[in-house]
N, C-alpha and C positions, 0 to 999 in steps of 0.2 A: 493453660489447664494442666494439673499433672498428670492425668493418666497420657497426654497426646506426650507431653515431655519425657514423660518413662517409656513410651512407644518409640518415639525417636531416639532416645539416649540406648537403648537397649539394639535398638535395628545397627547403629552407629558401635559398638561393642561387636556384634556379629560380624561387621564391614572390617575391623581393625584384628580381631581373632582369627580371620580367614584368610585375611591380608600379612599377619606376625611371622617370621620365617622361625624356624625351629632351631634353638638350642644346638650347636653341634658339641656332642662327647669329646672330651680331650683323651686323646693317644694314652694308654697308658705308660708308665713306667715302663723305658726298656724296649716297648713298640717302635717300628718304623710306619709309619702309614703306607700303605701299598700303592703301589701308580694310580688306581683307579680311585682313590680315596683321596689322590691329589687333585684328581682331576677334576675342575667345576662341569654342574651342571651344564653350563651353558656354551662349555667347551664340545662336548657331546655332538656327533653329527647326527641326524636326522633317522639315519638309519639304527642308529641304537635305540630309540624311543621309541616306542609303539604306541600310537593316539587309545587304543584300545585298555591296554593295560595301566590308562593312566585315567581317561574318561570315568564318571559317575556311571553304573550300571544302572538298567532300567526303574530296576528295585528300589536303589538310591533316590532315584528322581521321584519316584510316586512316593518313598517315605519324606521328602522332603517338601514337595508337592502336598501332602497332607497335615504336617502340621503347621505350613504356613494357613494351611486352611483354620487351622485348630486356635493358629496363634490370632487371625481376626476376628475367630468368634470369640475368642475371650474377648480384644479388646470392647466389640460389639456387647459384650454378654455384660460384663462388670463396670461397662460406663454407661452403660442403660443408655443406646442408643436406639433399644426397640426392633423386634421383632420381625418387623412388619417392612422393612428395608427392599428394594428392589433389588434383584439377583440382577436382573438384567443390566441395570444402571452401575451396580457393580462392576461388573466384566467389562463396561465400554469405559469407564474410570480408568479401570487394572489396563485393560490394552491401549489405550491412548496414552500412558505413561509409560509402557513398553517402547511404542513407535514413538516417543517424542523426542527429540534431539538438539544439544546443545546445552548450556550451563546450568541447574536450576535457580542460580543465583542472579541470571541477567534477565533486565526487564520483558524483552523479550521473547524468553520459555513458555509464560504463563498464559500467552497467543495462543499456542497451540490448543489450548484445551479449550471447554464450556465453560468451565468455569476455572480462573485462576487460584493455583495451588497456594499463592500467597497469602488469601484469605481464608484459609484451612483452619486456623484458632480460633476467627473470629465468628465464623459462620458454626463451627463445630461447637462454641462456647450457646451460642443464642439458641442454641437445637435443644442442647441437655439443659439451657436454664430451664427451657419449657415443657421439655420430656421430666424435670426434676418436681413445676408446678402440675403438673396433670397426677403424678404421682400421688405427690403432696392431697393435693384432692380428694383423691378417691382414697388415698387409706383413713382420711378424715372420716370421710362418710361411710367406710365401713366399721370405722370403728364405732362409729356412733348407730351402725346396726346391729354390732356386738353386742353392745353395753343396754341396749334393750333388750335385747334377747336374754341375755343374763339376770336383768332383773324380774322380768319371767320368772324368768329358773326360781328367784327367791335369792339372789344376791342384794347384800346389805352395802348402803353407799353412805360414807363420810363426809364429813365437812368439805374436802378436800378435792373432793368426785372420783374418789378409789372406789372401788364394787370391789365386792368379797365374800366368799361363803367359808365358812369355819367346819371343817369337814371333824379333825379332834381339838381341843382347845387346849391338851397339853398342862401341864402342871402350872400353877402357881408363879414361877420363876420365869419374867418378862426381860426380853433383852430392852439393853438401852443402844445408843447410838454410839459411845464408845466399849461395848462388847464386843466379843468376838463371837462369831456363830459360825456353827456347822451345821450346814443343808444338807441335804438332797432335793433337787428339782428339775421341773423338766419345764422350759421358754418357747411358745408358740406363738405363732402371728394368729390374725384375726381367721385365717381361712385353715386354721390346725396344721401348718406345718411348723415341725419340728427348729429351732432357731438352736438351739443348747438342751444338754441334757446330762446332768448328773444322777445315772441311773441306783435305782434302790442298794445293789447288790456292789455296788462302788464306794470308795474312798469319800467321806462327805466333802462337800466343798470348804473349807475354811476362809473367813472375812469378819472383816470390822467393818461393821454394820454401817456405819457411817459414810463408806464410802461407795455406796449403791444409790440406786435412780431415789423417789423420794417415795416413789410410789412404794415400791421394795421392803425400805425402810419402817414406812408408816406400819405395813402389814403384816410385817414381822411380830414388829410390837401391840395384836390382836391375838398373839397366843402366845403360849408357855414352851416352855422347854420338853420337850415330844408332841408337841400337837403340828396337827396341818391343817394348810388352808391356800384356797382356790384365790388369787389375786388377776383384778381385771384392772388395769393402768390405763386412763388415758394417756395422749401422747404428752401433756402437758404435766404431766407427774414422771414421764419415760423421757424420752429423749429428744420431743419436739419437734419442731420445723425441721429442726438439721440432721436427725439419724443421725446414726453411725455406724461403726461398723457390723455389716449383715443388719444393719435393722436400718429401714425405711423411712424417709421424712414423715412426720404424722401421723406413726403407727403407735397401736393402741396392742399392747403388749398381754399374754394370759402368763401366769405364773403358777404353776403348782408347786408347792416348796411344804417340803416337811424337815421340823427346825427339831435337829435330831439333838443338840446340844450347846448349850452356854456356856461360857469361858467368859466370866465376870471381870471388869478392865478392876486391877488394884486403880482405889484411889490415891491423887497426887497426896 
């Protein structure tokens, strides 16, 4: 899985960063290095070094102490491992790998625990398949309580199963799929939050039309050049089973987009 392999390969970067000795300044020009700059570290007696003034301060520890906290709820947070996770089964995890002792590589290690560390990909894989179907699921079915609710509203639906309400229709001048358009819009999920947003008083978006979800595309080409209009994508016009990024397997997409201007493709 890559996020477990970006978690390891990143923990392993931390182990080698901490472990790297530093760089030593060459003497300059003309310099003599002084005895003590001869001297190695580990010539030093015991009495020159002070545990104190070398030690992590308390402060160190709790700011370090917190964003390991920080650093597993991201991984928790963005591999949608779910919420809903036992603290407590956490901490006997965390501490049983604290006290455990010996190689993690010999067959061995994996005694110690409840459950062997060795199976960590595969048992972590079979979790998120199913945290990824339940998902999947329910933004199905809410989007399919969206797309009634909207046609409520009086959204008009296409061959295709686009819903869309034409708030201005804009002039005459319809993009095609190799124009180029400039937007302004703002992308919500089915429960209104915010996913993207090219606000009014900003720079418009610039794209070739063609190269947007189908839903996008289609309803673009339902108005003119200044008009706006309200677009409700199912996931099967958007992005499908597989999401992507920030947007959810099976989500059913709202698009408010006002098509501020055409930049007509020269024909070949």
């Amino acid at each position: 899985m890559k996020a477990l392999k970006l978690f390891a390969a990143l923990a392993m970067g931390f182990a080698v960063l901490s472990c790297a000795p530093k760089a030593e300044e060459p003497a300059q020009e003309g310099e003599q290095a002084t005895a003590q700059e001869q001297t190695p570290a580990q010539e030093q007696t015991p009495a020159q070094v002070n545990v104190k003034d070398v030690a992590p301060t308390s402060a160190e520890k709790d700011t370090v102490a917190y964003l390991l906290g920080v650093y597993f709820g991201q991984v928790v947070k963005f591999n949608n491992f779910g919420e809903d996770l036992s603290f407590s089964r956490i901490r006997k995890g965390f501490n049983d790998a604290l006290k455990a002792e010996g190689n993690p590589q010999d067959p061995e290690y994996g005694a110690q625990f409840k459950v062997d560390p060795a199976q960590i990909d595969k048992i972590f894989n079979a979790y998120l398949q199913k945290q990824r179907e339940v998902m999947a699921l329910e933004n199905a079915e809410a989007g399919k309580k969206l797309i009634e609710k909207m046609e409520k509203q009086g959204a008009q639906k296409t061959e295709s199963g686009l819903r869309y309400i034409i708030e201005e229709p804009g002039t005459e001048v319809v993009p095609t799929d190799a124009d180029t358009v400039y937007v302004h819009y703002k992308l919500t999920d089915v429960k209104g939050k915010v996913i993207e947003e090219i606000a009014a008083d900003a720079e418009p978006a610039k794209m070739v039309l063609r190269y947007n979800i189908a839903g996008f595309r289609e309803g673009l080409k339902l108005i003119g050049e200044g008009g706006k209009i309200k677009l409700i994508i199912p996931a099967e016009l958007a992005y499908g089973p597989q999401g992507n990024r920030g947007i959810e397997p099976n989500s059913t997409l709202v698009f408010e987009v006002g098509l501020d201007k055409i930049g007509k493709a020269v024909a070949e």
